[in-house]
Backbone as a chain_set.jsonl record, in Angstrom:
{"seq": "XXXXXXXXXXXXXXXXXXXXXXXXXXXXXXXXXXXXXXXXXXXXXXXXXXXXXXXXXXXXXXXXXXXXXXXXXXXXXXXXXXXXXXXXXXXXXXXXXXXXXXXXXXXXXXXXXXXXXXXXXXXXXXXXXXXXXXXXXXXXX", "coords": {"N": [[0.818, -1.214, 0.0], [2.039, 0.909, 0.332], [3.709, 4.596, 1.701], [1.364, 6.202, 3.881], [-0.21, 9.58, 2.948], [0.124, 11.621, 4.771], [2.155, 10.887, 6.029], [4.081, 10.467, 3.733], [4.176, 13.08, 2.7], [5.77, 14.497, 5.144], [8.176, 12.797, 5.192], [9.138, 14.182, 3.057], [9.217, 17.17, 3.994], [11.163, 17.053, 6.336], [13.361, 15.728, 5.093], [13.943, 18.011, 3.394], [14.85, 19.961, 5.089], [17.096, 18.726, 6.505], [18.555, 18.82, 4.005], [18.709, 21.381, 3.474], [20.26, 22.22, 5.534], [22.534, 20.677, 5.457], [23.525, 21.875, 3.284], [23.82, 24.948, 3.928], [25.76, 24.147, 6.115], [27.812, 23.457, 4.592], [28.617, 25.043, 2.939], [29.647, 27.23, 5.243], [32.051, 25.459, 5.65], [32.96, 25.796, 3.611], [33.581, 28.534, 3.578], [35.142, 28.423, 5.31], [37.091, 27.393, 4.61], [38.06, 28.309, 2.969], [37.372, 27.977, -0.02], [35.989, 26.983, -3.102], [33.784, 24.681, -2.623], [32.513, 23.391, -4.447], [34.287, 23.373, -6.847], [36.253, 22.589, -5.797], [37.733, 19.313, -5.928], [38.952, 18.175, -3.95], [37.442, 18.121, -1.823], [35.137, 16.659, -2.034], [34.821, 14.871, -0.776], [34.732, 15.454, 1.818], [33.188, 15.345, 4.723], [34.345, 12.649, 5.148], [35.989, 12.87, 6.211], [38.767, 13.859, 8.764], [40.468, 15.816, 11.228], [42.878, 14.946, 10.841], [43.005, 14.479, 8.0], [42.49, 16.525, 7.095], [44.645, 18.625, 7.369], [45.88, 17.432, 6.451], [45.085, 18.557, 3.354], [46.388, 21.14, 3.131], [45.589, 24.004, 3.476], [44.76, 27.523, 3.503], [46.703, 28.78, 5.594], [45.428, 30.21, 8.022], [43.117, 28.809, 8.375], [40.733, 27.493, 10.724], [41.14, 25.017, 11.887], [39.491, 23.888, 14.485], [36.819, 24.771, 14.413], [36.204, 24.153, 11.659], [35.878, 21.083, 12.124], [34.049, 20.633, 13.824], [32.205, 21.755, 12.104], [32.36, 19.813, 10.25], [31.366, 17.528, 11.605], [29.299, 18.457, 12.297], [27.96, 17.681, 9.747], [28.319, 15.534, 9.528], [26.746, 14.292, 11.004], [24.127, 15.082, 9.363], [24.19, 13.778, 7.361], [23.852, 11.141, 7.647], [20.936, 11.683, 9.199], [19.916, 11.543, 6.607], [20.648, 9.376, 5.924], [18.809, 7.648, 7.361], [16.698, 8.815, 7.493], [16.175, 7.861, 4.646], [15.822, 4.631, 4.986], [14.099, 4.915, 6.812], [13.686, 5.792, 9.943], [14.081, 8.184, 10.5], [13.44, 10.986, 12.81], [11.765, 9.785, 14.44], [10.874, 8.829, 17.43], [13.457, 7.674, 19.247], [12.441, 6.107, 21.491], [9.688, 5.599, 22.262], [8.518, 5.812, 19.499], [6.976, 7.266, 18.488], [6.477, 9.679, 15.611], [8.66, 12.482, 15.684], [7.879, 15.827, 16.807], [7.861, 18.306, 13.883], [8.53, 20.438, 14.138], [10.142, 20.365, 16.192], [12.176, 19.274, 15.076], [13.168, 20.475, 13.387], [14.434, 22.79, 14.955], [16.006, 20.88, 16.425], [17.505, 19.263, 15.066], [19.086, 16.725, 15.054], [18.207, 15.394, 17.098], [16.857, 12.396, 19.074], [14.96, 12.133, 20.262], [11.687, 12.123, 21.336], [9.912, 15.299, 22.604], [8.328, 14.273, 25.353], [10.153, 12.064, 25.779], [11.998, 12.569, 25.849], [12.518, 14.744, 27.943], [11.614, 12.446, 30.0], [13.766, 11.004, 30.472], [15.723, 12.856, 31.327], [14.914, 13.416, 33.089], [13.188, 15.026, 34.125], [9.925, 16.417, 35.283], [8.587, 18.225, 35.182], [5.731, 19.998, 34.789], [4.445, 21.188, 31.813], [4.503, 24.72, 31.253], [2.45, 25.007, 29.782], [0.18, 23.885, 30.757], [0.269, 24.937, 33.421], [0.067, 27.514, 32.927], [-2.625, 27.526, 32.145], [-3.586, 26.251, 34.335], [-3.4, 28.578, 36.237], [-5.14, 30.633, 35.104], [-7.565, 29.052, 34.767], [-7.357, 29.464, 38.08], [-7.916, 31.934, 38.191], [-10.631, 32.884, 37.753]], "CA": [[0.0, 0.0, 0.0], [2.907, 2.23, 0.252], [3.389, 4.851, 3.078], [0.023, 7.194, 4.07], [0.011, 10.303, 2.397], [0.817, 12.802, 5.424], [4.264, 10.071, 5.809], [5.019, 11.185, 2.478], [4.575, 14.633, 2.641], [6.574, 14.554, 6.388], [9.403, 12.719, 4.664], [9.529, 15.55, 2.27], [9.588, 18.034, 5.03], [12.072, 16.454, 6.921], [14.628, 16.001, 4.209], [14.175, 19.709, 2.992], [15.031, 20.705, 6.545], [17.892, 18.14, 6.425], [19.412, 18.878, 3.095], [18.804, 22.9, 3.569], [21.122, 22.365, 6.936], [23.623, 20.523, 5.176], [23.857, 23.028, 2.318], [24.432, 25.742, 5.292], [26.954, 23.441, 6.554], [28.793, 23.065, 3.492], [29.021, 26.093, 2.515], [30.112, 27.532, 6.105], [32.955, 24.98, 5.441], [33.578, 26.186, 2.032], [33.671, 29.631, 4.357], [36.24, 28.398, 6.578], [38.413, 26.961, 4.037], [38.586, 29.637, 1.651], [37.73, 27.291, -1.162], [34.33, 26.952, -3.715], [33.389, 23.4, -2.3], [31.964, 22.348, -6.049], [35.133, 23.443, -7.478], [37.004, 21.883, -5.097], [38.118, 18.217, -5.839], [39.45, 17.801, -2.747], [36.285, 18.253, -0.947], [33.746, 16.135, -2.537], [34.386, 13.173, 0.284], [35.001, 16.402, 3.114], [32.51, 13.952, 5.092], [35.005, 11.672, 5.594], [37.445, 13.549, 6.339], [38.906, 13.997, 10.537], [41.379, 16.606, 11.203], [44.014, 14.599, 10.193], [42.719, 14.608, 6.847], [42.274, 18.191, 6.646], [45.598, 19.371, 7.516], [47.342, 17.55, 4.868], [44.827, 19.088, 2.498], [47.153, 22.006, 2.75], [44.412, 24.647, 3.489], [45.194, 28.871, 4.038], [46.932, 29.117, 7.006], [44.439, 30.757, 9.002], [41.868, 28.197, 8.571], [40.526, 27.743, 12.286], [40.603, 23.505, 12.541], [38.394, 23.555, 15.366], [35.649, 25.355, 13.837], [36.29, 23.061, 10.331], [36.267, 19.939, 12.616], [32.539, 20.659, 14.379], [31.144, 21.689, 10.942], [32.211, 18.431, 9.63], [31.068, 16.459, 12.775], [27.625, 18.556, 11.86], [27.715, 17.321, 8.237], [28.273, 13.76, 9.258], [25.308, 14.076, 11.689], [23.24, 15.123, 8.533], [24.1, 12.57, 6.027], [24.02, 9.903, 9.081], [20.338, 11.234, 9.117], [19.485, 11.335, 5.686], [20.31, 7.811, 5.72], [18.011, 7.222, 8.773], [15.309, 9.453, 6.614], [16.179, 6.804, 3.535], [15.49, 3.549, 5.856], [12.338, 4.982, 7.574], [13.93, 5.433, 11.133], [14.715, 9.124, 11.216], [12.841, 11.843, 12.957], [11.07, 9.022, 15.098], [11.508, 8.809, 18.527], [14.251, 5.974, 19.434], [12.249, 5.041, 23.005], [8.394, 5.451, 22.175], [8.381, 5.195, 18.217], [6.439, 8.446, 17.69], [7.192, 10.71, 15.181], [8.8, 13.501, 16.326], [7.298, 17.119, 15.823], [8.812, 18.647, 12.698], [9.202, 21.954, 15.14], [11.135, 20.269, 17.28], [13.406, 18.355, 14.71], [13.692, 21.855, 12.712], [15.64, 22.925, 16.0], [16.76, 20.152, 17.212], [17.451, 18.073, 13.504], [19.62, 15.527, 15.133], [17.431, 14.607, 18.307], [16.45, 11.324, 18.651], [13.757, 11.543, 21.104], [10.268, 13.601, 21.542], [9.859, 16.125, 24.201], [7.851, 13.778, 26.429], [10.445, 10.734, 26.792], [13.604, 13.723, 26.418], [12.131, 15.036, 29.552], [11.431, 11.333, 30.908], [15.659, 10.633, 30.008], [16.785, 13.824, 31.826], [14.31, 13.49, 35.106], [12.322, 16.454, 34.833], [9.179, 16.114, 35.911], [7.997, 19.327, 35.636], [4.986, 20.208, 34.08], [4.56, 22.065, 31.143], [4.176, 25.493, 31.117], [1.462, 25.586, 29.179], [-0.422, 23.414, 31.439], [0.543, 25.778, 34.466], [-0.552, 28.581, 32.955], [-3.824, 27.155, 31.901], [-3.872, 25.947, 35.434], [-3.31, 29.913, 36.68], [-6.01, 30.711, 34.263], [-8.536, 28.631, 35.885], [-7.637, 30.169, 39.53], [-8.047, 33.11, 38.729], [-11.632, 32.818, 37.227]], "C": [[0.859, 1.274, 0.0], [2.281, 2.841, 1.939], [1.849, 6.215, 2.828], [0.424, 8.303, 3.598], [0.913, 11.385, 3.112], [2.434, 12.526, 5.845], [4.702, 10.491, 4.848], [5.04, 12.419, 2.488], [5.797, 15.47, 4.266], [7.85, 14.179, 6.033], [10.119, 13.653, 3.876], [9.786, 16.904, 3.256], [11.006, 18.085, 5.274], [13.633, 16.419, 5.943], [14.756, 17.633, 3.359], [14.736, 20.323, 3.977], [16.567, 20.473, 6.423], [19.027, 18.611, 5.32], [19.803, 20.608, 3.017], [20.003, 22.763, 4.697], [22.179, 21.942, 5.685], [24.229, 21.03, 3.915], [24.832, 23.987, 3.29], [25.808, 25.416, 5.822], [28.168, 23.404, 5.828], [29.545, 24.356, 2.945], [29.779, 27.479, 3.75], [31.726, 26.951, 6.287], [33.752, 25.3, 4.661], [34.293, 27.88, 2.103], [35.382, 29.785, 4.351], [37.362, 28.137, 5.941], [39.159, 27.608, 2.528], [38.343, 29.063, 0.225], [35.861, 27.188, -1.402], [34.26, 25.585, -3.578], [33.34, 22.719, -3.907], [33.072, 22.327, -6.878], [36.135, 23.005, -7.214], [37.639, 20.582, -4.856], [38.255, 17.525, -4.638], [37.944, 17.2, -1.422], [35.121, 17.824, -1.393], [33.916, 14.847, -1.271], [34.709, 14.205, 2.111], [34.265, 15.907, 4.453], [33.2, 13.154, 6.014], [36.034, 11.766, 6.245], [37.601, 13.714, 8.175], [40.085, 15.208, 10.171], [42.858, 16.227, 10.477], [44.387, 15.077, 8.576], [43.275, 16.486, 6.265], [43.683, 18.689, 7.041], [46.169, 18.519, 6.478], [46.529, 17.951, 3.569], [45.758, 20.518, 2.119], [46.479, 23.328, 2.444], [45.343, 26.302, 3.369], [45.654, 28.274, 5.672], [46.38, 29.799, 7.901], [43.107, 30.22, 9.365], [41.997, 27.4, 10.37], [39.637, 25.995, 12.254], [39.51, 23.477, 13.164], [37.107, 23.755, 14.557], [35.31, 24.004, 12.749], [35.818, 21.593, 11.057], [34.685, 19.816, 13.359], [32.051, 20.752, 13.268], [31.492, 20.156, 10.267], [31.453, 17.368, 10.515], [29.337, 16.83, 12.061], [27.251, 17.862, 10.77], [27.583, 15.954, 8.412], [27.168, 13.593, 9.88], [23.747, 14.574, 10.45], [23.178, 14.566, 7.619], [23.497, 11.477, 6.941], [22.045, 10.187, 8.775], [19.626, 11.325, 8.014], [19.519, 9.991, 5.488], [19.493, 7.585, 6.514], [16.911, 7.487, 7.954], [15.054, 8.115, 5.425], [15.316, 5.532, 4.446], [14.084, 3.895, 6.875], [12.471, 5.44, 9.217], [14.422, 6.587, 11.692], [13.508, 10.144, 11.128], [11.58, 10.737, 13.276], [11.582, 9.018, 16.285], [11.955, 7.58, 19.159], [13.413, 5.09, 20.912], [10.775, 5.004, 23.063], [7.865, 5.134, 20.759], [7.68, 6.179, 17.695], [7.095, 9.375, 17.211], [7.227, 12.242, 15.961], [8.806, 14.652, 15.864], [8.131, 17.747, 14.794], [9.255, 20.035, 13.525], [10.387, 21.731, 15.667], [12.09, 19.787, 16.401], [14.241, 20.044, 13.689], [14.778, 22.741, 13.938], [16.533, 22.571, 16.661], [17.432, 19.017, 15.802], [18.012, 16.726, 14.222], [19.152, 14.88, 16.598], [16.904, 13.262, 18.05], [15.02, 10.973, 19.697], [12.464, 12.607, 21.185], [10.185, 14.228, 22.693], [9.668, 15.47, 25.386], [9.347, 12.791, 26.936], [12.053, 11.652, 26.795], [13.21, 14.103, 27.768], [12.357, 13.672, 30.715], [13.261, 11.513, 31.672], [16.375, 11.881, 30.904], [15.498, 14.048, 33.271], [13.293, 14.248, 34.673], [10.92, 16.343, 34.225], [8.106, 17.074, 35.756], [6.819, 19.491, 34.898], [4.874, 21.275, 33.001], [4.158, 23.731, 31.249], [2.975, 25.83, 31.038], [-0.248, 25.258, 30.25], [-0.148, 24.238, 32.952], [-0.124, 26.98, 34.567], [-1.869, 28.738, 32.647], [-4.47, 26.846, 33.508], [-4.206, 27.937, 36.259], [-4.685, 30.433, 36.278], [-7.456, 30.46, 34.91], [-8.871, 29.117, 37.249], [-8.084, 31.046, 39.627], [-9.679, 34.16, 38.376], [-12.689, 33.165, 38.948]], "O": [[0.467, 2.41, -0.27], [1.465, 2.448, 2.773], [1.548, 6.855, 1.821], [1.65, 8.366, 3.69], [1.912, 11.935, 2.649], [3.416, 13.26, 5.964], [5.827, 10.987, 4.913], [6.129, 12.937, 2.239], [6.351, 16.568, 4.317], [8.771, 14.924, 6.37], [11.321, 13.914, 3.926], [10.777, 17.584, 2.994], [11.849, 18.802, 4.734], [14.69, 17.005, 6.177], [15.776, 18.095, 2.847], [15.203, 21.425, 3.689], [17.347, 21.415, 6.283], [20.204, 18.763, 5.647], [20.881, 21.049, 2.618], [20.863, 23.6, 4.423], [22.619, 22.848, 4.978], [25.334, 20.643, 3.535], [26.052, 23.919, 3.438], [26.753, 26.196, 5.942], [29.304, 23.336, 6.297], [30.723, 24.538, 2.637], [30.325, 28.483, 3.292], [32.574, 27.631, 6.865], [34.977, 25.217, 4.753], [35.073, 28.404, 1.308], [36.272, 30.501, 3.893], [38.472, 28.454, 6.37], [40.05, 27.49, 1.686], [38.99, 29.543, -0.706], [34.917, 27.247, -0.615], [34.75, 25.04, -4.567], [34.002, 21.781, -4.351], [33.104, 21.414, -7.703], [37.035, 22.893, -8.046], [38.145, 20.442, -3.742], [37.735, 16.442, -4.372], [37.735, 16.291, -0.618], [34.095, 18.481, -1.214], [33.021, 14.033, -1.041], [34.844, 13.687, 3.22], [34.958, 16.157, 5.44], [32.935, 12.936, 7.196], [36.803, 10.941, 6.738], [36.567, 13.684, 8.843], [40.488, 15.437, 9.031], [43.641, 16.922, 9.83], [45.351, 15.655, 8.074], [43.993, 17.138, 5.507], [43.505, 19.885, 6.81], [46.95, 19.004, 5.659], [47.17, 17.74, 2.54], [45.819, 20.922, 0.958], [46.67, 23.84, 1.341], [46.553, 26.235, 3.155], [45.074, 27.598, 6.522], [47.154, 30.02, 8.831], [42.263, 30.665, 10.143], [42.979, 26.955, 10.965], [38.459, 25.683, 12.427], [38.494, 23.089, 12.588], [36.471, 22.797, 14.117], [34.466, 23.125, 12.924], [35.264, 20.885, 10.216], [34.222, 18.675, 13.364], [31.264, 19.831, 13.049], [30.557, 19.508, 9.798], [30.97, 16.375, 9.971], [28.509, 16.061, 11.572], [26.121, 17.376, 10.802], [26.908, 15.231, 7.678], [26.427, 12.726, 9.419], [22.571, 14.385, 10.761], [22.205, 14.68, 6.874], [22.39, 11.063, 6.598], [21.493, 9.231, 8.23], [18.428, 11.189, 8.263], [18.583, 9.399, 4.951], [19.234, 6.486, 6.025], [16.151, 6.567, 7.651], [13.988, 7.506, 5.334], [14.091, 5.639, 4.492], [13.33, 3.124, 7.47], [11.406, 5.467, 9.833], [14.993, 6.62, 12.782], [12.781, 10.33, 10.153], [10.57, 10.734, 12.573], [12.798, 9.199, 16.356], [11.233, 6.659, 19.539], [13.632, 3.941, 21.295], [10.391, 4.31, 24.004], [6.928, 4.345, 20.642], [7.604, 6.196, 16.466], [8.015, 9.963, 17.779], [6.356, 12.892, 16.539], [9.415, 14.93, 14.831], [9.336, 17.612, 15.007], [10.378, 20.522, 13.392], [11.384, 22.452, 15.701], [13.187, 19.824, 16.959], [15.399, 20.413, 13.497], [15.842, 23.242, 13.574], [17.445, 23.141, 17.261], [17.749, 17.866, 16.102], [17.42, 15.673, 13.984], [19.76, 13.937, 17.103], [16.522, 12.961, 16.919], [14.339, 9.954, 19.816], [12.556, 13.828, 21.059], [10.396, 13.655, 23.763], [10.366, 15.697, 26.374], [9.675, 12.721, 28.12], [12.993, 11.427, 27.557], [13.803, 13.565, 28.704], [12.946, 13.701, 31.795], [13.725, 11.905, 32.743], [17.581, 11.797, 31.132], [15.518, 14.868, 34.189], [12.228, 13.807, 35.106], [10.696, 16.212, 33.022], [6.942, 16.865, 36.095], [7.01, 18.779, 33.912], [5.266, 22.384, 33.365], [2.934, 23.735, 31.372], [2.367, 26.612, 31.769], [-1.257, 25.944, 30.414], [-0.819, 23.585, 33.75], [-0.679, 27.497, 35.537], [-2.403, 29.839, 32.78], [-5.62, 27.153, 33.823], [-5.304, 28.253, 36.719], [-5.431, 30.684, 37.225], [-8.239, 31.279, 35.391], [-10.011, 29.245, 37.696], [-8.669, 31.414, 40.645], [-9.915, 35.355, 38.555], [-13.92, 33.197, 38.921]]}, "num_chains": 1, "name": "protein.A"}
């Protein structure tokens, strides 16, 4: 039967979000390293690459490793979940199985869990806001 329609149009979301980031990414790289990524030979597997890598590319001397070395970590965390998106298993939540809001993955892209069982995973207990102030709301009726 294939997947339900609003799955397909969520997958499409989701990887627009995904591939827009790792544009951003790429081109923040392409920033850092003084070089036009597409024109760049070097940097079509940049991905794969660890610091090691990148210093014997033989960059400007002012390129700022660290920086280069998180945007790649980001880039691998966005192919990583484009494959997850491919296989069906990304932008689901790894400990309840519900998909997780496109709000929250648009801020959070590489989360793996939904608000409720992220909260569970870090204790807190607290009640939402929204439910607080709805509660206030009520008192003061």
């Amino acid at each position: 039967m294939g997947m339900p329609k609003g799955d397909k149009e969520r997958k499409g979301d989701l990887r627009k979000i995904l591939v827009e980031l790792r544009d951003e990414i790429l081109s923040k790289i392409a920033q850092e390293m003084g070089t036009k990524l597409d024109e760049d030979p070097r940097v079509s597997t940049i991905s794969t690459m660890d610091i090691g890598d990148l210093s014997r590319l033989d960059l400007d001397a002012d390129v700022d490793y660290t920086i280069l070395g998180m945007s790649i970590e980001r880039l691998r965390n966005v192919e990583d979940a484009l494959d997850r998106l491919d296989e069906g298993t990304y932008g689901y939540c790894e400990d309840c199985g519900r998909p997780i809001g496109l709000e929250r993955l648009k801020v959070l892209p590489f989360t793996k869990y939904c608000v409720q069982c992220q909260e569970q995973r870090e204790g807190i207990v607290q009640e939402s806001r929204l439910k607080k102030m709805k509660r206030g709301e009520e008192s003061e009726r």
